[in-house]
PATOR-170621 format. One record per residue (C-alpha): y, z, x; residue number from 0; residue in three letters. Coordinates in pm, 1 decimal. Example, Ala and Ser with C-alpha at 12.3 -4.5 7.8 and 13.67 -1.06 7.14 Angstrom:
BEGIN
REC         py         pz         px     i    aa
REC     -450.0      780.0     1230.0     0   ALA
REC     -106.0      714.0     1367.0     1   SER
This chain:
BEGIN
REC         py         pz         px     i    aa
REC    -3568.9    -7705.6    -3737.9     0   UNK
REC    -3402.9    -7562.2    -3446.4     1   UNK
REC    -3429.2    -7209.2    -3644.6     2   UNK
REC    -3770.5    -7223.1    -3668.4     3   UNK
REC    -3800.1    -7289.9    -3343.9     4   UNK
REC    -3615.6    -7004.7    -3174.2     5   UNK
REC    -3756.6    -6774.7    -3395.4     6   UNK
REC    -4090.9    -6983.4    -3243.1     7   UNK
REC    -4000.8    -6838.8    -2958.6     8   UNK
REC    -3961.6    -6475.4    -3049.0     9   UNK
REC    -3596.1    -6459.9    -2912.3    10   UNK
REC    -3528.8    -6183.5    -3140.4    11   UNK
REC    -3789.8    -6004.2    -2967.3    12   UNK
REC    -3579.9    -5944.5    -2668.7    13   UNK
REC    -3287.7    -5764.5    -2847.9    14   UNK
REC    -3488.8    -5484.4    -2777.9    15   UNK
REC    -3530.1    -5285.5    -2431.2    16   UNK
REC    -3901.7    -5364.4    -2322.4    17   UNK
REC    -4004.4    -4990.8    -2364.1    18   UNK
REC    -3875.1    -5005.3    -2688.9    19   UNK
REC    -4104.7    -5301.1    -2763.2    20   UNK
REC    -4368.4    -5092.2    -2661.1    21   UNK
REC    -4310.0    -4820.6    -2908.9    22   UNK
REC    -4241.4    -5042.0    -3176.0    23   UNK
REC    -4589.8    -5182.7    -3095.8    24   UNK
REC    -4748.9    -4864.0    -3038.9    25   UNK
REC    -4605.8    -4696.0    -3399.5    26   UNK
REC    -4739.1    -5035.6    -3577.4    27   UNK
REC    -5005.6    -4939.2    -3450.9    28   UNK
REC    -5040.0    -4647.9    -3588.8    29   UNK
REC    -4916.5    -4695.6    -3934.8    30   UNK
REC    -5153.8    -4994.0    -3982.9    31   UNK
REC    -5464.4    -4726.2    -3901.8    32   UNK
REC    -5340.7    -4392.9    -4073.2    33   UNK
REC    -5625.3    -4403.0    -4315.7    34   UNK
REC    -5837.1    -4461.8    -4075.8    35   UNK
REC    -6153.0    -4296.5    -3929.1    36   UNK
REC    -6020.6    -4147.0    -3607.6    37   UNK
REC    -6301.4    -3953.5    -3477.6    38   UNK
REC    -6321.5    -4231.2    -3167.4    39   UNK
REC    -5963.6    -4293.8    -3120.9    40   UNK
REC    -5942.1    -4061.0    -2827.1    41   UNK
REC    -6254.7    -4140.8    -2648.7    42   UNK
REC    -6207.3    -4292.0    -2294.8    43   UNK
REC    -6554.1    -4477.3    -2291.5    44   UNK
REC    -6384.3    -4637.8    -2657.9    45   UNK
REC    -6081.6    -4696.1    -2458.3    46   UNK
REC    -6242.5    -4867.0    -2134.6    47   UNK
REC    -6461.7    -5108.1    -2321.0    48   UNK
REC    -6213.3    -5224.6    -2488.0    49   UNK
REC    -6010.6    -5240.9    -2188.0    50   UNK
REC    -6289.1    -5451.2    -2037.4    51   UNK
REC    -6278.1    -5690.1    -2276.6    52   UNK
REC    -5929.4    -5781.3    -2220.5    53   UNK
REC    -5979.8    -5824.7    -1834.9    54   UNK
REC    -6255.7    -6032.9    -1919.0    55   UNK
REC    -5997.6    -6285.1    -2134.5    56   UNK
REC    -5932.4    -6621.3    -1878.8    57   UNK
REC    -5563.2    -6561.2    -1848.4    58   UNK
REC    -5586.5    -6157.6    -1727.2    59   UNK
REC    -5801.3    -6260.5    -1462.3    60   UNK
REC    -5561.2    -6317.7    -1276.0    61   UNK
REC    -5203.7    -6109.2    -1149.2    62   UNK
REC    -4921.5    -6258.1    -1467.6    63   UNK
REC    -4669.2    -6270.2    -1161.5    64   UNK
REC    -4820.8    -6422.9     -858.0    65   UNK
REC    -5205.7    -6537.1     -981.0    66   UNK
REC    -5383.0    -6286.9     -789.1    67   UNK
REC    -5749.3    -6289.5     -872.9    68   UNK
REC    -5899.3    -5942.5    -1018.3    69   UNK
REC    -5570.6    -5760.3    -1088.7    70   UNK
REC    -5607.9    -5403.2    -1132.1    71   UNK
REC    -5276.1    -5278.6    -1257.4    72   UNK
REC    -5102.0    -5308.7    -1589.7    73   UNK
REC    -4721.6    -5337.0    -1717.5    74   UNK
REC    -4749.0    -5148.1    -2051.3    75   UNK
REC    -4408.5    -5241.4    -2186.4    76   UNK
REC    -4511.8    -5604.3    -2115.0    77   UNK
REC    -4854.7    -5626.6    -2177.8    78   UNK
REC    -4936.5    -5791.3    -1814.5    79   UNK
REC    -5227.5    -5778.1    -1600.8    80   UNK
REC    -5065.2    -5769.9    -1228.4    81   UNK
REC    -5198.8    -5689.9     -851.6    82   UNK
REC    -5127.1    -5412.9     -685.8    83   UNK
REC    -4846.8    -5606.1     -474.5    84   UNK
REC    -4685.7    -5686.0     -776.2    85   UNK
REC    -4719.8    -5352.8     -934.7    86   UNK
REC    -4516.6    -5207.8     -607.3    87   UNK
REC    -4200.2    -5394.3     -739.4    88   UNK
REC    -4289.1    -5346.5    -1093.3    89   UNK
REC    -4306.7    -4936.2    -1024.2    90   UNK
REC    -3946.0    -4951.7     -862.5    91   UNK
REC    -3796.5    -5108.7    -1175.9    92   UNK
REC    -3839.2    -4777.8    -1310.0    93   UNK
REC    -4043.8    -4625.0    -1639.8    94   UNK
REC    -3723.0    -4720.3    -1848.9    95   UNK
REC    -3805.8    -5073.6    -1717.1    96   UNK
REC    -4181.3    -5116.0    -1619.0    97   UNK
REC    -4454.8    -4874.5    -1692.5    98   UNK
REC    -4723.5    -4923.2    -1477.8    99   UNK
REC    -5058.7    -4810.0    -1549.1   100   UNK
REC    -5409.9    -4849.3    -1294.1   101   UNK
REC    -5740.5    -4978.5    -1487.9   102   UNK
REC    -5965.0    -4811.6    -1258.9   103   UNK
REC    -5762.1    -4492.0    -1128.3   104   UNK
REC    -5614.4    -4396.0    -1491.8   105   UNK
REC    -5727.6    -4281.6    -1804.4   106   UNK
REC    -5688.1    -4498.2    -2085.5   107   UNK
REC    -5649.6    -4380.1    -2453.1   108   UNK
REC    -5717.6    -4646.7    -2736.7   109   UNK
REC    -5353.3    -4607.1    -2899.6   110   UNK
REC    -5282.2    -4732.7    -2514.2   111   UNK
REC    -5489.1    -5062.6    -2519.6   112   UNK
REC    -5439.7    -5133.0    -2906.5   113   UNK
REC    -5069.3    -5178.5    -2770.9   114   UNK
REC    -5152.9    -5391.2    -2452.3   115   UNK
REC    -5379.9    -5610.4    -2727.9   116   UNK
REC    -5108.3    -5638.8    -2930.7   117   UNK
REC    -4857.7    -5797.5    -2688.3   118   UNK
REC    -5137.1    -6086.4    -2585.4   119   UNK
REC    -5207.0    -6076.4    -2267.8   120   UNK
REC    -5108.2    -6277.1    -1936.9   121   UNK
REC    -5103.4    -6598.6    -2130.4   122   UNK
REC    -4847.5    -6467.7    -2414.8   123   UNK
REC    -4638.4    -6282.2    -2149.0   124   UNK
REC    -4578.9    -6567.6    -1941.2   125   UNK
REC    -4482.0    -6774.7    -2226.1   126   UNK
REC    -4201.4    -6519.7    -2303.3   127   UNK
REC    -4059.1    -6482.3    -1983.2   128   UNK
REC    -4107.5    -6781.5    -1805.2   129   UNK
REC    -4051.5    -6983.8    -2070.7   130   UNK
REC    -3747.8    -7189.2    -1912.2   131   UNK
REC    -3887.5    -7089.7    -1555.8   132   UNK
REC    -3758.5    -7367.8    -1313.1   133   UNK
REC    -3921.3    -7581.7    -1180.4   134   UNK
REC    -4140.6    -7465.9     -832.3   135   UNK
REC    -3967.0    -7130.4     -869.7   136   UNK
REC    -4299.2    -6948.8     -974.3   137   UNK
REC    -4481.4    -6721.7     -680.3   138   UNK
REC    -4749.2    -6761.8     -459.3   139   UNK
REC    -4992.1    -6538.0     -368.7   140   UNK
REC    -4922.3    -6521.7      -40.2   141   UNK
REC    -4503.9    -6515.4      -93.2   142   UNK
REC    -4295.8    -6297.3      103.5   143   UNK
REC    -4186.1    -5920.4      -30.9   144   UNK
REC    -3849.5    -6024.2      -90.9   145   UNK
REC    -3979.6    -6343.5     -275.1   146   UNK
REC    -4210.2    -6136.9     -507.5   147   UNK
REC    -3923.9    -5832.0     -579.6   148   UNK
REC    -3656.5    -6145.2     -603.8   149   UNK
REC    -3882.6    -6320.8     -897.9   150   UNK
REC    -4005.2    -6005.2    -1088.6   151   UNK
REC    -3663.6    -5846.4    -1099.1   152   UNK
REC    -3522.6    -6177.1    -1247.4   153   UNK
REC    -3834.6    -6187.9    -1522.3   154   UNK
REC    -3860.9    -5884.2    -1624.9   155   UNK
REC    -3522.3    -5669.4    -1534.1   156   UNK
REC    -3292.5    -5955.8    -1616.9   157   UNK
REC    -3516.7    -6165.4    -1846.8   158   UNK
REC    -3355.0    -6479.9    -1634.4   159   UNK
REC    -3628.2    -6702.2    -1817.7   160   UNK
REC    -3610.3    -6668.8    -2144.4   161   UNK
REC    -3419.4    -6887.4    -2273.8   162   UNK
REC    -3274.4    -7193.4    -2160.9   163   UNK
REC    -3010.2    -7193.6    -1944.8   164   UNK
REC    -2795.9    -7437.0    -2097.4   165   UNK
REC    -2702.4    -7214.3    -2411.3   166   UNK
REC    -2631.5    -6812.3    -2416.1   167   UNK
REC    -2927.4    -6606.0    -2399.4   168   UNK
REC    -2912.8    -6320.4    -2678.4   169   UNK
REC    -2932.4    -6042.7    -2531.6   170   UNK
REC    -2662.9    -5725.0    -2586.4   171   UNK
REC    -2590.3    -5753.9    -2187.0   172   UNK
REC    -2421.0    -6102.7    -2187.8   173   UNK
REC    -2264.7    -6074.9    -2547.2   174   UNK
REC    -2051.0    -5721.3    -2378.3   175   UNK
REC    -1979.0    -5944.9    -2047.1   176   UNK
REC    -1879.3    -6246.8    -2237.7   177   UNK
REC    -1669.2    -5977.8    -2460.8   178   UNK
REC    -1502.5    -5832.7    -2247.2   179   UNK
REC    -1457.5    -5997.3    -1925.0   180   UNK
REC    -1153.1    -5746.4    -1816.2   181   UNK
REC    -1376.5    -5471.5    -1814.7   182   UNK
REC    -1635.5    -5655.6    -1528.1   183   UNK
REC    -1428.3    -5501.3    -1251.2   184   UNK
REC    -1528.2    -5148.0    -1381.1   185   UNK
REC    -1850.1    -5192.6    -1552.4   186   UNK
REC    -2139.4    -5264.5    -1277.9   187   UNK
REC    -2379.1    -5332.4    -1554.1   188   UNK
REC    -2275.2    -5601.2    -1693.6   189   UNK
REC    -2148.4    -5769.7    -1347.8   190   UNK
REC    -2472.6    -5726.8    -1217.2   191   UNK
REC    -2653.5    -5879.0    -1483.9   192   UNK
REC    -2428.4    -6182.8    -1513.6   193   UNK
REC    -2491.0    -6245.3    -1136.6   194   UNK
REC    -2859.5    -6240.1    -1181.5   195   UNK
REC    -2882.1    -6454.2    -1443.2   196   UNK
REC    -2741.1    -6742.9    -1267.1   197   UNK
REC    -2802.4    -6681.0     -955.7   198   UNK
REC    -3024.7    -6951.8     -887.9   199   UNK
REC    -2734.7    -7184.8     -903.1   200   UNK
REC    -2592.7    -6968.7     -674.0   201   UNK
REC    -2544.4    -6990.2     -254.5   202   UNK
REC    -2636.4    -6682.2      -76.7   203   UNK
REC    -2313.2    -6614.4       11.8   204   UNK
REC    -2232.9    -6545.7     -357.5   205   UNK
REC    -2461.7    -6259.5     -409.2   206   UNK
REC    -2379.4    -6060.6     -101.7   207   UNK
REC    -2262.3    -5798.1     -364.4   208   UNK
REC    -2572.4    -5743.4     -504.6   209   UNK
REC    -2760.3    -5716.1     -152.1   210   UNK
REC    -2728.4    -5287.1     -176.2   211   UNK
REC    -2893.5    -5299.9     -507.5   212   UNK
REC    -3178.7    -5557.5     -428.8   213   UNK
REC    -3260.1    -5344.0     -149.2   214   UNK
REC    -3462.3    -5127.0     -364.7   215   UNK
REC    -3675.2    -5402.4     -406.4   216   UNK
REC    -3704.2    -5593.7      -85.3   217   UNK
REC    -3956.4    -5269.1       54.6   218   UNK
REC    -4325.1    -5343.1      116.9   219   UNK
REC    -4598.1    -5130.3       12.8   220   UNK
REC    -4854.7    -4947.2      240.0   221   UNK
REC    -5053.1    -4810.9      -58.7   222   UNK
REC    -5013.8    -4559.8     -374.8   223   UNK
REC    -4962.9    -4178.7     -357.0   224   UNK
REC    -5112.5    -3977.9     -633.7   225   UNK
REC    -4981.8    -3628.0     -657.6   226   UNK
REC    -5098.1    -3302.9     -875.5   227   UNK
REC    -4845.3    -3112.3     -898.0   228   UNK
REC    -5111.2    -2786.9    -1004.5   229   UNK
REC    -4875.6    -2501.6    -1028.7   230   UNK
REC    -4608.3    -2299.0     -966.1   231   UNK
REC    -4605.0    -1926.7     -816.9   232   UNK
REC    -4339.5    -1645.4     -874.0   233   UNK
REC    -3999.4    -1878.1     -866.9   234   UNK
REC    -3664.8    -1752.4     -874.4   235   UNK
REC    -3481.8    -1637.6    -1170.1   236   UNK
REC    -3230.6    -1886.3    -1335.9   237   UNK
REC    -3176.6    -1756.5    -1669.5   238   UNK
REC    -3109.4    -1413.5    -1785.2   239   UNK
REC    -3437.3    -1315.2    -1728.9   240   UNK
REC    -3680.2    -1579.8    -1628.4   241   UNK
REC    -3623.7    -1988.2    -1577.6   242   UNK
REC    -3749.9    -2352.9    -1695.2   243   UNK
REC    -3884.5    -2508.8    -1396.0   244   UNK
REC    -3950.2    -2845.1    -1389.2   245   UNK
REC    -4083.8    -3058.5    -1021.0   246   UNK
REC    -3923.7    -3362.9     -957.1   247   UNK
REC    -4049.4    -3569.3     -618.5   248   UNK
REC    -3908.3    -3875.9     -445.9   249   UNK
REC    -4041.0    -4095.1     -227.2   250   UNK
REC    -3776.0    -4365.4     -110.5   251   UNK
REC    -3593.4    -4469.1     -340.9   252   UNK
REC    -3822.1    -4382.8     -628.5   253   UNK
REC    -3864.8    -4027.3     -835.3   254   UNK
REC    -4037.8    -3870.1    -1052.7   255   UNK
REC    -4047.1    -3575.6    -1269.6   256   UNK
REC    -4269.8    -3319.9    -1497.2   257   UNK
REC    -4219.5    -3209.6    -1817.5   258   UNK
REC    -4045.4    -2838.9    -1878.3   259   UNK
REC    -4205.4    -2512.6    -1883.8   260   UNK
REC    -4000.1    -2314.3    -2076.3   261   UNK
REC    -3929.1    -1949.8    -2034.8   262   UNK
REC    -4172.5    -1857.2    -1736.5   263   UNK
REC    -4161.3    -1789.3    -1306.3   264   UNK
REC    -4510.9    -1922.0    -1297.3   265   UNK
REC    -4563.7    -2215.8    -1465.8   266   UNK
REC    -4868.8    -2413.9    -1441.6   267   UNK
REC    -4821.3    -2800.3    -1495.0   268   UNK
REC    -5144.1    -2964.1    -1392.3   269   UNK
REC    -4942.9    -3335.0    -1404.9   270   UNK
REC    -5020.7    -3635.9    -1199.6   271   UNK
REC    -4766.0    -3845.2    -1096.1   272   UNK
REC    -4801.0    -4181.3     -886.1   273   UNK
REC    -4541.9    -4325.0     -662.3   274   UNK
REC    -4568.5    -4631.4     -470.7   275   UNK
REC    -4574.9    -4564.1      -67.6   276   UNK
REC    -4279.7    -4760.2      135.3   277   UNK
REC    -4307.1    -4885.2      507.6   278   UNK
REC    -4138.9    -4667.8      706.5   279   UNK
REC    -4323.6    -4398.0      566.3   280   UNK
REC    -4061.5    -4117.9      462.2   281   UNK
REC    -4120.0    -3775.3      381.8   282   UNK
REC    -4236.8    -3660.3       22.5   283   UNK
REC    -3942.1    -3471.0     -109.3   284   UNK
REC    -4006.4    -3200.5     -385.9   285   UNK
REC    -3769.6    -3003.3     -582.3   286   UNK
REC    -3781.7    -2774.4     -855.0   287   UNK
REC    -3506.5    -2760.2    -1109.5   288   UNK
REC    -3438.5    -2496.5    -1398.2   289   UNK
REC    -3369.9    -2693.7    -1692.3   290   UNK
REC    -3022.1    -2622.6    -1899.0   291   UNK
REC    -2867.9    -2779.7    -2216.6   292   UNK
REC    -2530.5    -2718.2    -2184.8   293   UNK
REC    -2448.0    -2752.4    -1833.7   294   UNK
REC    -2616.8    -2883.9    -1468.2   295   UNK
REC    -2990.6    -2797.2    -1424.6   296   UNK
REC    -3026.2    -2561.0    -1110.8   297   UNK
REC    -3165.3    -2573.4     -807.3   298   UNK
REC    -3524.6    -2343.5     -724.3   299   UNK
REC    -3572.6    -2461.7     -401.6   300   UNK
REC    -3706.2    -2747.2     -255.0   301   UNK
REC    -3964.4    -2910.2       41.1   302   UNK
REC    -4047.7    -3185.8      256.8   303   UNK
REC    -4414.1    -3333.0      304.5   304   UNK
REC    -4486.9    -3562.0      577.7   305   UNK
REC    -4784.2    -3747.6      432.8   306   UNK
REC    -4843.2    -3989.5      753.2   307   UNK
REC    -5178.9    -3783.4      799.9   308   UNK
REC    -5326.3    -3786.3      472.0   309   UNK
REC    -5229.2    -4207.9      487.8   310   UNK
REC    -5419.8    -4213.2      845.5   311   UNK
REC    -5726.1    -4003.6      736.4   312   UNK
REC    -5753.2    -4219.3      414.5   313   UNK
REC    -5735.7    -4569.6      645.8   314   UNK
REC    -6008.3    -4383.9      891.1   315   UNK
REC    -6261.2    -4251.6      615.6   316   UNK
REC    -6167.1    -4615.0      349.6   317   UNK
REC    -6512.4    -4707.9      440.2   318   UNK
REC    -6672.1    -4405.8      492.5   319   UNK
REC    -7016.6    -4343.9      258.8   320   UNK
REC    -6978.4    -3953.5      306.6   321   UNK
REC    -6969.2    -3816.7      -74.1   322   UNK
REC    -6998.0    -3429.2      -23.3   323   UNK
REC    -6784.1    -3202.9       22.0   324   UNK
REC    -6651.9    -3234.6      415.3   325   UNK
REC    -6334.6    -3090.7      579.1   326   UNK
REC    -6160.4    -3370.5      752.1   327   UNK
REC    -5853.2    -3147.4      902.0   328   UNK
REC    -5679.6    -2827.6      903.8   329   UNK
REC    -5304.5    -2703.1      954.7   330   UNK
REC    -5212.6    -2302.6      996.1   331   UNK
REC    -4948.0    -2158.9      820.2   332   UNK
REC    -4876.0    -1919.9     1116.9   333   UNK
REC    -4804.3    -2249.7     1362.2   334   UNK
REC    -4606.0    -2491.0     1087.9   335   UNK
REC    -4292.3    -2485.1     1269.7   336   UNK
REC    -4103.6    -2625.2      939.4   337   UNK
REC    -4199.7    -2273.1      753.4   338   UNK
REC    -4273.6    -2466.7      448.3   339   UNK
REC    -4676.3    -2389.3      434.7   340   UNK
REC    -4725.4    -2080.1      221.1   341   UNK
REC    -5068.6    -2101.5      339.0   342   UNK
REC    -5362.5    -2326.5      534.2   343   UNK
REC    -5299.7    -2707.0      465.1   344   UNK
REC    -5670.1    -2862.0      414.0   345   UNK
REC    -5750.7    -3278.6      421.4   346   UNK
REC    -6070.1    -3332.2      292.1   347   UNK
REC    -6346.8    -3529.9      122.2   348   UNK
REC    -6356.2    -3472.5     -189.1   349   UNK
REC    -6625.2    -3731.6     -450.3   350   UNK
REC    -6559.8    -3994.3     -209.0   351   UNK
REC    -6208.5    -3929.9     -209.5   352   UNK
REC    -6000.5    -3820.7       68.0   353   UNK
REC    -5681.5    -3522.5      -64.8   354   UNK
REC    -5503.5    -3283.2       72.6   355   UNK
REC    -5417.7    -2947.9      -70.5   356   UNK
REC    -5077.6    -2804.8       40.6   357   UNK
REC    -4917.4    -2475.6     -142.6   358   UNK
REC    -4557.1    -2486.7      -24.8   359   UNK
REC    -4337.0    -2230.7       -3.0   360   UNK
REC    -4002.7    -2345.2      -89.4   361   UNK
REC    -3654.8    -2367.5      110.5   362   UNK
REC    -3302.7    -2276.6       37.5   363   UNK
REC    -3404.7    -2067.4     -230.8   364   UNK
REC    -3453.1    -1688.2     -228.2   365   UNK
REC    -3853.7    -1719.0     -337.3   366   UNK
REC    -4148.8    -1927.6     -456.6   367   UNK
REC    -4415.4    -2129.4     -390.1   368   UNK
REC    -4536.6    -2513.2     -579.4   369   UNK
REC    -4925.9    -2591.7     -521.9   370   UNK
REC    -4983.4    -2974.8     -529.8   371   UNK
REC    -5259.7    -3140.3     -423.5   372   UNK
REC    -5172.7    -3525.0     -307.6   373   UNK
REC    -5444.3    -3873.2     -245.1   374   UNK
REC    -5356.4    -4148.0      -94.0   375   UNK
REC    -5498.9    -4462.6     -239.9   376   UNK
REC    -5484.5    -4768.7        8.3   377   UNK
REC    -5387.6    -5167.1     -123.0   378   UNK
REC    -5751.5    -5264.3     -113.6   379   UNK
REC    -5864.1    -5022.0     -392.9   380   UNK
């Protein structure tokens, strides 16, 4: 009896990272419909109906992690419907971690919602990972920033509800600890993990060694960032001949990258990435990175954006019913005392939608120039 049970409760399931869930799910997935008619499978009106019709089930109505009504915002790996506070914290988990995808600002592919389908919802989530939550321990809406990073770091990251407390959770972090407890000293991981795990029978005092860690998460969020990173123009030579640039950006503590051009100076990428936007505000930091196999990728420059403008035009124009094309602001080249404007910076409306288009020319690097073109999207949205 107690068998069936745990394997009731899916245990097994979380011997497995949650991004590998999620291609285990996704590859089912596939399999089950390889003699299938696939004529629709890439169709994004396919993909949003059927995207509707999960928001539309009682239990995504509202945010998995806090009860938020109408969330927006979805953890792939997971298969939760979250708010756009929650999806702050879920974003600095990191992809290998948390995958976090917008309903309305994203395009959704069917493969992509067969998957979210497949893991249930809200309701099944919930009954994974908070299935030994204690008692009063779940979030409120209106909780604190440190609350809400605290709680989603323990359900997801740590997977501190999953099984009951009393007996050991299986899960490869705490077999290693238990293992080999002379190792803790010089393995972070599995210290770290331990902590967590128990840490709510913990005083304060006990987890001052994980503050510098949590303080990834204890950051509240202004708003989202999208960027377009478009192209890149004449870069410097790496290779023998030529160079495999790649863009990675950071933004706080969080980064992302773009996939490799191989074998080219002027590589056009035409990715979007989306970071979460921290308060202070800091600088958008980009660099661009030749890629190698065998030894360190090397540096093609790099540049600083202040986006504090783009937030303040997007706050000023949030309500704004102008639709056409209208030029908000403008910054010269020949006056950007920073040197990093290859040419006229432009904010604008664009469909509704306030962006600014920036080609940078980048620093401590003997040529080149990135185009990106960045929007700020605000909480409300």
């Amino acid at each position: 009896m107690e068998r069936e049970g745990m394997e009731g409760n899916n245990l097994l399931h979380f011997l497995d990272t949650p991004s590998a869930h999620y291609r285990r799910t996704c590859d089912g997935f596939e399999a089950e419909n390889d003699g299938d008619d696939h004529s629709d499978a890439s169709d994004p009106a396919n993909a949003r109906e059927m995207l509707e019709c999960l928001l539309n089930q009682p239990a995504n109505k509202f945010c998995a992690d806090c009860g938020i009504p109408d969330p927006k915002w979805a953890a792939l790996p997971f298969g939760a419907f979250i708010c756009i506070k929650c999806s702050g914290t879920h974003r600095s988990l990191g992809v290998h971690i948390s995958k976090v995808i917008s309903v309305n600002l994203d395009e959704w592919t069917d493969e992509e919602v067969n998957c979210l389908a497949e893991s249930g919802g809200n309701s099944v989530v919930n009954k994974r990972y908070e299935a030994f939550l204690p008692e009063n321990k779940k979030i409120k809406q209106d909780c604190s920033t440190e609350e809400r990073n605290d709680f989603i770091r323990k359900k997801y990251q740590f997977q501190q509800f999953v099984c009951d407390p009393q007996f050991s959770c299986p899960l490869p972090l705490n077999k290693r600890h238990a293992a080999d407890k002379h190792q803790q000293h010089n393995n972070n991981k599995h210290g770290f993990g331990h902590a967590f795990r128990n840490s709510w029978r913990k005083k304060d005092s006990d987890n001052k060694g994980l503050k510098k860690m949590s303080d990834v998460g204890m950051i509240e969020f202004v708003g989202l960032i999208k960027v377009n990173i478009v192209k890149g123009t004449d870069l410097a030579v790496r290779d023998v001949m030529s160079s495999d640039p790649y863009v990675m950006i950071n933004l706080g503590h969080q980064s992302m990258k773009t996939r490799v051009i191989k074998n080219t100076l002027n590589p056009i990428w035409n990715e979007r990435l989306m970071l979460s936007i921290p308060d202070p505000i800091p600088p958008l930091k980009l660099q661009v990175f030749d890629k190698d196999t065998f030894s360190s990728d090397d540096r093609m420059g790099e540049a600083d954006v202040d986006i504090r403008p783009l937030i303040a035009a997007t706050k000023e124009h949030e309500n704004s019913t102008i639709n056409e094309l209208t030029e908000l602001y403008r910054w010269s080249a020949s006056e950007d005392s920073n040197g990093v404007l290859a040419k006229d910076s432009v904010i604008s409306v664009v469909n509704g939608k306030v962006k600014q288009e920036i080609t940078l020319k980048l620093q401590n690097v003997e040529r080149g120039e990135v185009e990106i073109e960045i929007e700020c999207v605000p909480l409300s949205q």
